[in-house]
N, C-alpha and C positions, 0 to 999 in steps of 0.2 A: 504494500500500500504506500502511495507517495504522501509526501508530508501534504502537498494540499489539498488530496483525498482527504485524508487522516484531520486534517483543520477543517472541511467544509464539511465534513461531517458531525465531527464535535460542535461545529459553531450552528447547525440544523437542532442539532439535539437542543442546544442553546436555545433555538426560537423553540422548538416546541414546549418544551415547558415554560417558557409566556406566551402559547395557544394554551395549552391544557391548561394554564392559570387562571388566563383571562375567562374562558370557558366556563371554569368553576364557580369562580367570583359574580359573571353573571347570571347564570342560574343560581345561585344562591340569594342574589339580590331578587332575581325576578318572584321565585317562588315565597321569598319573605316578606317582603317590600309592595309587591307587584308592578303592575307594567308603567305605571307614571313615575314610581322612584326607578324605576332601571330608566327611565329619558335622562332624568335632574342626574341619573349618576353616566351617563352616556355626555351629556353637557359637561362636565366637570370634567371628564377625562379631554374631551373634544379640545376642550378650550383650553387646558394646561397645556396638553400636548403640541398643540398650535406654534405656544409661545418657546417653546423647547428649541428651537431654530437659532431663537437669539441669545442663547446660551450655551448652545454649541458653537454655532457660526463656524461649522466643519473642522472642529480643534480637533478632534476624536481622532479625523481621518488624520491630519499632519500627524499624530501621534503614534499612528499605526503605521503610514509609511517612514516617518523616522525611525521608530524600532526595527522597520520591518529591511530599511539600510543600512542598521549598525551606527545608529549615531548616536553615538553615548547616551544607547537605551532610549532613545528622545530625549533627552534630558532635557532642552532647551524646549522643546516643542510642548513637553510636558509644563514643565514650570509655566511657559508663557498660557497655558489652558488652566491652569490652577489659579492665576491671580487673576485672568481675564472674567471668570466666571464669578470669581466672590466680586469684581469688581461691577458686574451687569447683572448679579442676580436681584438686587432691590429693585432696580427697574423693570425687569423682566417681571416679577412680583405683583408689582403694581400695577402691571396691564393685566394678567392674570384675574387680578380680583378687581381689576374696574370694569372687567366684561362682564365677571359674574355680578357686580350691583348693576349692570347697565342691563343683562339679559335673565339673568339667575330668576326663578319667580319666585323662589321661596328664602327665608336667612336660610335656613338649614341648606339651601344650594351656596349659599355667600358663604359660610364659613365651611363649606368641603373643598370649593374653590382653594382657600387659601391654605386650609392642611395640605391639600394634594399638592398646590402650588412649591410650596415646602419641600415636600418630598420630594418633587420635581426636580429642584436645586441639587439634593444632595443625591440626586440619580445620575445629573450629569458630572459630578464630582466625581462619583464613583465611576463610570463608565468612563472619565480619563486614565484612570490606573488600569481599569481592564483591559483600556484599549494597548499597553504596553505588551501584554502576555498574547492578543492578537495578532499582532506585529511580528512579534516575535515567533509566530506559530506556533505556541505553545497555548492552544485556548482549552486545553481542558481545564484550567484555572478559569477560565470563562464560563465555560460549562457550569463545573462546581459553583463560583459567586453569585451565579443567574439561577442555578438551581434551588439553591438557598432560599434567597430571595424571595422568592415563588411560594417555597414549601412555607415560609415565615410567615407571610403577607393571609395566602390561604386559610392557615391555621388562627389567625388574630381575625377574618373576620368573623369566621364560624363561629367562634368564641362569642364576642360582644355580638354576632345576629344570635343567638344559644340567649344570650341575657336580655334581651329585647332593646339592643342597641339601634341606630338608624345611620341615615348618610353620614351626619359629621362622625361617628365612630369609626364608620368605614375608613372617612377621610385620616383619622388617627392613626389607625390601622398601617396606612400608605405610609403615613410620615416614621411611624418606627421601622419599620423593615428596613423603608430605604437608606434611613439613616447607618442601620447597620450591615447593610451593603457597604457604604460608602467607608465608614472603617476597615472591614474586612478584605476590600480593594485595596484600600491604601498599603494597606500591612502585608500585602503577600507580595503587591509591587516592589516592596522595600527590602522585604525578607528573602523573596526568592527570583526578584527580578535584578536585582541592586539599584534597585531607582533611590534615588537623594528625595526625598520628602521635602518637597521646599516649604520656607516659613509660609505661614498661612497671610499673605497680606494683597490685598488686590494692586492691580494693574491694567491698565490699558493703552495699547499700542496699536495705532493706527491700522500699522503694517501687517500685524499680526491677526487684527479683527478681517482688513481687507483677502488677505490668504487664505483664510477661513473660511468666508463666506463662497471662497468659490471650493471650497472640499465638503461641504455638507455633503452624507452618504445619500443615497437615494430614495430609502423608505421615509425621511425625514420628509422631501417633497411630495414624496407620494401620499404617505401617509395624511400629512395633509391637503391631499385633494380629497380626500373621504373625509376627513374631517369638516372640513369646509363647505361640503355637501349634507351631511349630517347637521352642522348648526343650524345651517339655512331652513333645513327640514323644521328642526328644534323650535328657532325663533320663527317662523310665518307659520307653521300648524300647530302647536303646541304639543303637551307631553300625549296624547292620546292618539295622536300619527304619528309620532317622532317614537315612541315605544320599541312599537314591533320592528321597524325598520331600524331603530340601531343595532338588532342582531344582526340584520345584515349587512351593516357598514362595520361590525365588529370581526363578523366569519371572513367577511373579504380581507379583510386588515391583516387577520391573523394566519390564513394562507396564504397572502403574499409574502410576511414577516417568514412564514417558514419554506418558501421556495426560495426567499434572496439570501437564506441565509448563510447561503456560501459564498454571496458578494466580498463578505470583509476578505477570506480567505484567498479568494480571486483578485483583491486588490493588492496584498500583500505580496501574493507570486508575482502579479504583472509589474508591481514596481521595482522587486527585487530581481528578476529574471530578465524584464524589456524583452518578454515573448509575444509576437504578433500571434504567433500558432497558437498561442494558448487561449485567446480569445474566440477562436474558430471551436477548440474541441470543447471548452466552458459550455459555449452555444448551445452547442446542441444537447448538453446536460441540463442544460435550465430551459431552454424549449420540452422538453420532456415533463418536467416536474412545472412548470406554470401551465400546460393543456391539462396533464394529468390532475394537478390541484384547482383546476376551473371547474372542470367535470367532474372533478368529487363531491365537491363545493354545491354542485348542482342535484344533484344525486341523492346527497343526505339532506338536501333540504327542509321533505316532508317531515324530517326529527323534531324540528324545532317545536312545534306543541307539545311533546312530548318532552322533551326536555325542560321549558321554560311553560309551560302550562296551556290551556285552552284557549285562551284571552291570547297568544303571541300567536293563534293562524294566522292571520297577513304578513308574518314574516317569514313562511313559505316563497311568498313572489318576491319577496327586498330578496333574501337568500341569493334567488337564483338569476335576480335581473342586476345584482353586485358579485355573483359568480363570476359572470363576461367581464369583469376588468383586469381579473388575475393575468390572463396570460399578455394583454398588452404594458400594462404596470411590471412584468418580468423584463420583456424585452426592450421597454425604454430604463431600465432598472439597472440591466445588466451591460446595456452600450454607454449610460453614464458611467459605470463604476469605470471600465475599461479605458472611457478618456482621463477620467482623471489619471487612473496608473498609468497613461501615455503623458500624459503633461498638458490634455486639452480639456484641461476644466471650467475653464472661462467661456469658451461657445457653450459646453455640455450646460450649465451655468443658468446662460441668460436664458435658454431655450427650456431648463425648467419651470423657470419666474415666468416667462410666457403661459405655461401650461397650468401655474396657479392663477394667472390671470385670466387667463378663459373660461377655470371651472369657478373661480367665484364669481364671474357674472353671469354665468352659465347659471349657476347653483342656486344665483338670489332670484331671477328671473324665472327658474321654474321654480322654485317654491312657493311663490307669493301667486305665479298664472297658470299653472300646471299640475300641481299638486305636487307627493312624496313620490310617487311610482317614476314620473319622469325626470324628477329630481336625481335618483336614485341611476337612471341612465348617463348624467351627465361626465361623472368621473370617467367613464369607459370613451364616450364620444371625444371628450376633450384629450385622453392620451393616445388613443388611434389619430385623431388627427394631429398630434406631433410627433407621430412614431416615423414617419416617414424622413422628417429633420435628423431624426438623431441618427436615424440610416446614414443617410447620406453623411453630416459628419464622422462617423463610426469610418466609412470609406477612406475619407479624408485622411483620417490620423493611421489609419494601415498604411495607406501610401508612402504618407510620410514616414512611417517607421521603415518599410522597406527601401527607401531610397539612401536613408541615416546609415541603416547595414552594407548597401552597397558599397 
């Protein structure tokens, strides 16, 4: 088995226990709570997650191709992600919960907002130290950190739902795990990666935010193109159409997360290797697993009453009409990752800022004239019609690689 078999499988197993978590947590919500607290808890995730971009601004990736060329472990790339983030998390914070007083309907949605928000922070804290053992292709420390996590988070909410807990518990819930993610990242960075812990004090560098913003991974924009589709749902029909249809922007979410999840492992080879052929045989590994996870996705759909109760039948059709995005979200997924580890992350870049700018006015527009159902088609429409860009750049940068060899 080659090492990037051996990491894109360990980093797969990685997403799936944040499918099987996610899974759990809402069915537990659903069946506790029922179908209006699973919207208010679908909006809290929607809307953290959103703000997540600017507290990455693609630090994760520099960290994983610095590890993953031997640059004193990232060291530099790491530090500069550690200070950058404590220094933009208050603001990032503050948009967080000024969307949930601006769209939240309930306080109980405002103050899960800002626990999650919380947690949020110290996820991306931690998933800079993770991202070294990435780099490094050594992610079954990834595995293990994310596995934890998972088992930790699961078990605290069953718990406080067990004592007749609600949203903000849950929101608690989020904030401790993640919390101790975020130590337990750090410490094995230190201990078994030799990374230098830098002092804990913020920072911001121009240079460093601009770099950034063009290494954001891909399920980052993808992700929120579902997202973005989903509030829209949220805020113009409220919790009683936004319900059922957030399992299906959750099922699609979470089989894209585990088809790309061998993206990290493919950016690491291609940045450390500069194999164009390695793009070609990836292809058609993730062409397999994004049809194969569309049509699953479709398939098991009928479960979802069964699963989340009687009241979620309409999320039969979200299921299966946010199935069709998976395979085209793999392949503009998989041609991002590839420029970046060629060095053409700036076209790859703007050309996804385009495709968020399409599906949020895509998104506002049918939710308010169209309804949830054709809402619900727009994420697919809007990445089919940039998938043909990223083609054609994806050419480009072959070229250019094979003319560099010559």
């Amino acid at each position: 088995m080659t090492v990037f078999t051996r990491n894109a499988l360990l980093l797969t197993a990685e997403k799936a226990s944040h499918l099987l978590g996610a899974l759990a947590l809402m069915i537990l919500v659903a069946r506790r709570l029922g179908p209006d607290i699973l919207a208010d808890y679908g909006f809290v995730i929607s809307v953290t997650a959103f703000f997540l971009p600017l507290i990455d601004v693609g630090l994760n990736t520099r960290v994983i191709k610095a590890s993953a060329s031997r640059e004193e472990r990232g060291g530099s790339a790491f530090d500069e992600a550690v200070g950058y983030r404590i220094a933009v998390s208050p603001a990032s914070l503050a948009l967080m919960v000024g969307c949930g007083l601006a769209w939240g309907r309930t306080p109980a949605v405002d103050l899960t907002v800002l626990l999650v928000g919380l947690s949020t922070v110290a996820m991306s804290l931690g998933d800079t130290a993770n991202s070294v053992f990435k780099g490094l292709q050594r992610s079954g420390y990834s595995f293990g950190l994310i596995g934890a996590l998972n088992v930790v988070l699961l078990v605290s909410v069953f718990a406080v739902l067990e004592r007749g807990g609600g949203l903000p518990e849950i929101g608690a819930c989020y904030l401790v795990a993640r919390l101790l993610y975020a130590f337990a990242a750090f410490y094995l960075a230190h201990t078994r990666a030799g990374v230098s812990v830098p002092s804990i004090r913020p920072s911001f560098h121009l240079r460093v935010v601009v770099d950034g913003l063009f290494h954001l991974p891909a399920p980052y924009f993808l992700g929120n193109v579902l997202a973005i589709a989903y509030t829209a749902t949220y805020v113009a029909l409220g919790e009683a159409a936004a319900g059922p249809y957030y399992v299906g922007y959750r099922a699609a979410a979470a089989v894209f997360i585990l088809v790309s999840a061998g993206f990290e492992a493919l950016l690491a080879s291609a940045t450390a290797d500069r194999a164009v052929g390695l793009g070609q045989s990836a292809g058609t590994t993730f062409a397999v697993l994004a049809i194969g996870g569309g049509i699953g996705l479709y398939a098991v759909a009928p479960i979802a009453p069964l699963l989340f109760g009687d009241s979620f039948s309409g999320s039969v059709v979200a299921v299966r009409v946010l199935a069709l995005c998976v395979p085209p979200f793999a392949f503009v997924g998989l041609a991002y990752t590839l420029l970046i580890g060629y060095d053409q992350q700036r076209g790859a870049t703007y050309s996804m800022l385009i495709l968020l700018g399409i599906t949020t006015v895509g998104s506002i527009a049918a939710a308010y004239a169209m309804g949830a159902l054709t809402t619900a088609a727009v994420p697919t429409l809007a990445t089919l019609f940039l998938s043909a860009v990223f083609w054609m750049q994806l050419k480009r940068s072959r070229r250019s690689s094979d003319t560099a060899l010559t």
